[in-house]
C-alpha positions in Angstrom: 95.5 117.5 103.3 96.7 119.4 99.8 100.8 120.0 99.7 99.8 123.7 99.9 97.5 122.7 103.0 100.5 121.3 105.1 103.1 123.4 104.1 100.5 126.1 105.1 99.7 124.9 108.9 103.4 123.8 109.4 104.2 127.1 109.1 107.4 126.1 105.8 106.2 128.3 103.4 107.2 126.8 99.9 109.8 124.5 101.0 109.5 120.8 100.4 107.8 118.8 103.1 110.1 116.2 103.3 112.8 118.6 103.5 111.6 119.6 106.9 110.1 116.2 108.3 111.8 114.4 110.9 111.9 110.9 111.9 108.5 110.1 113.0 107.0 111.4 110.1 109.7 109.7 107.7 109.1 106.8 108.9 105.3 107.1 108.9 105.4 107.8 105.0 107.9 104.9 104.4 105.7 102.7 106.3 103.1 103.6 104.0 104.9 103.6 100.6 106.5 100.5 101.5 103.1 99.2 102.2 101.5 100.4 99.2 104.5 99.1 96.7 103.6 95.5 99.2 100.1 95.2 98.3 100.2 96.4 94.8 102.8 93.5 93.9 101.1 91.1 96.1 97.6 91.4 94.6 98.4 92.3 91.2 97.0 95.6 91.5 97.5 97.3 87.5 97.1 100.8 86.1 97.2 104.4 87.7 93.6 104.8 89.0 94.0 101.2 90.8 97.1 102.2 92.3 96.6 105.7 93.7 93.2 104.5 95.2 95.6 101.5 96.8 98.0 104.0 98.1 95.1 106.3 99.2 93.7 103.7 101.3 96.9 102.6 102.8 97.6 106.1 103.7 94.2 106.7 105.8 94.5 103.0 107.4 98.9 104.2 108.2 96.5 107.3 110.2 94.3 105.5 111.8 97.2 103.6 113.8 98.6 106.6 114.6 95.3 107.6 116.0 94.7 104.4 117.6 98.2 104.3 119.0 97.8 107.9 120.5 100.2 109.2 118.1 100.4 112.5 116.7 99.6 112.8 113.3 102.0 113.7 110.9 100.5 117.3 109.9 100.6 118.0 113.9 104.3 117.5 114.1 106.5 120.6 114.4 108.8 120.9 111.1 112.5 120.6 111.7 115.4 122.6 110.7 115.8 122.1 106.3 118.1 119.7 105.3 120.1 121.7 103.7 120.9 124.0 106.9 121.6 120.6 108.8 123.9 120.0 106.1 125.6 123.1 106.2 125.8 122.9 109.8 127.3 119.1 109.7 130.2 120.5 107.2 131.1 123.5 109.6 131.4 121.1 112.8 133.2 118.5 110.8 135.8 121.3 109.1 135.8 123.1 113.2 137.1 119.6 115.1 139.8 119.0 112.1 141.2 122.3 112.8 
């Protein structure tokens, strides 16, 4: 699925996906960029075309576990509150308890 896509049927409007992702689906894309940045090291792999085609193909094999594993994919997943609000919110408790 296109940014646009996603951001679309999660209902975000323009804000950054990541911004809004929780754990599961943090951790799903790390798995898979952590994989991709394994395997292109590993084997060698050189040049832009050979890499995004790697990551592509790590990507759709980090889904299929998640299918296989009866998880939910990561487009499914309800968006969380934006960081920047949790932020906000961790500086007002922090500044309420020290007064």
């Amino acid at each position: 699925m296109s940014k646009t896509k996603i951001q679309k049927k999660k209902g975000i409007g323009k804000d950054d996906i990541l911004d809004r992702a929780g754990a599961t689906e943090l951790a799903a894309n790390l798995f898979r960029i952590t994989q991709t940045d394994e395997k292109i090291r590993n084997e060698n792999i050189k040049g832009d075309y050979k890499a995004s085609n790697t990551h592509f193909d790590i990507g759709k094999k980090v889904r299929q576990t998640i299918k296989d594993i009866g998880g939910t994919m990561p487009e499914e997943l309800r968006p969380e509150k934006h960081i920047k609000l949790l932020a906000r919110e961790k500086k007002l408790l922090l500044k309420t308890s020290t007064d």
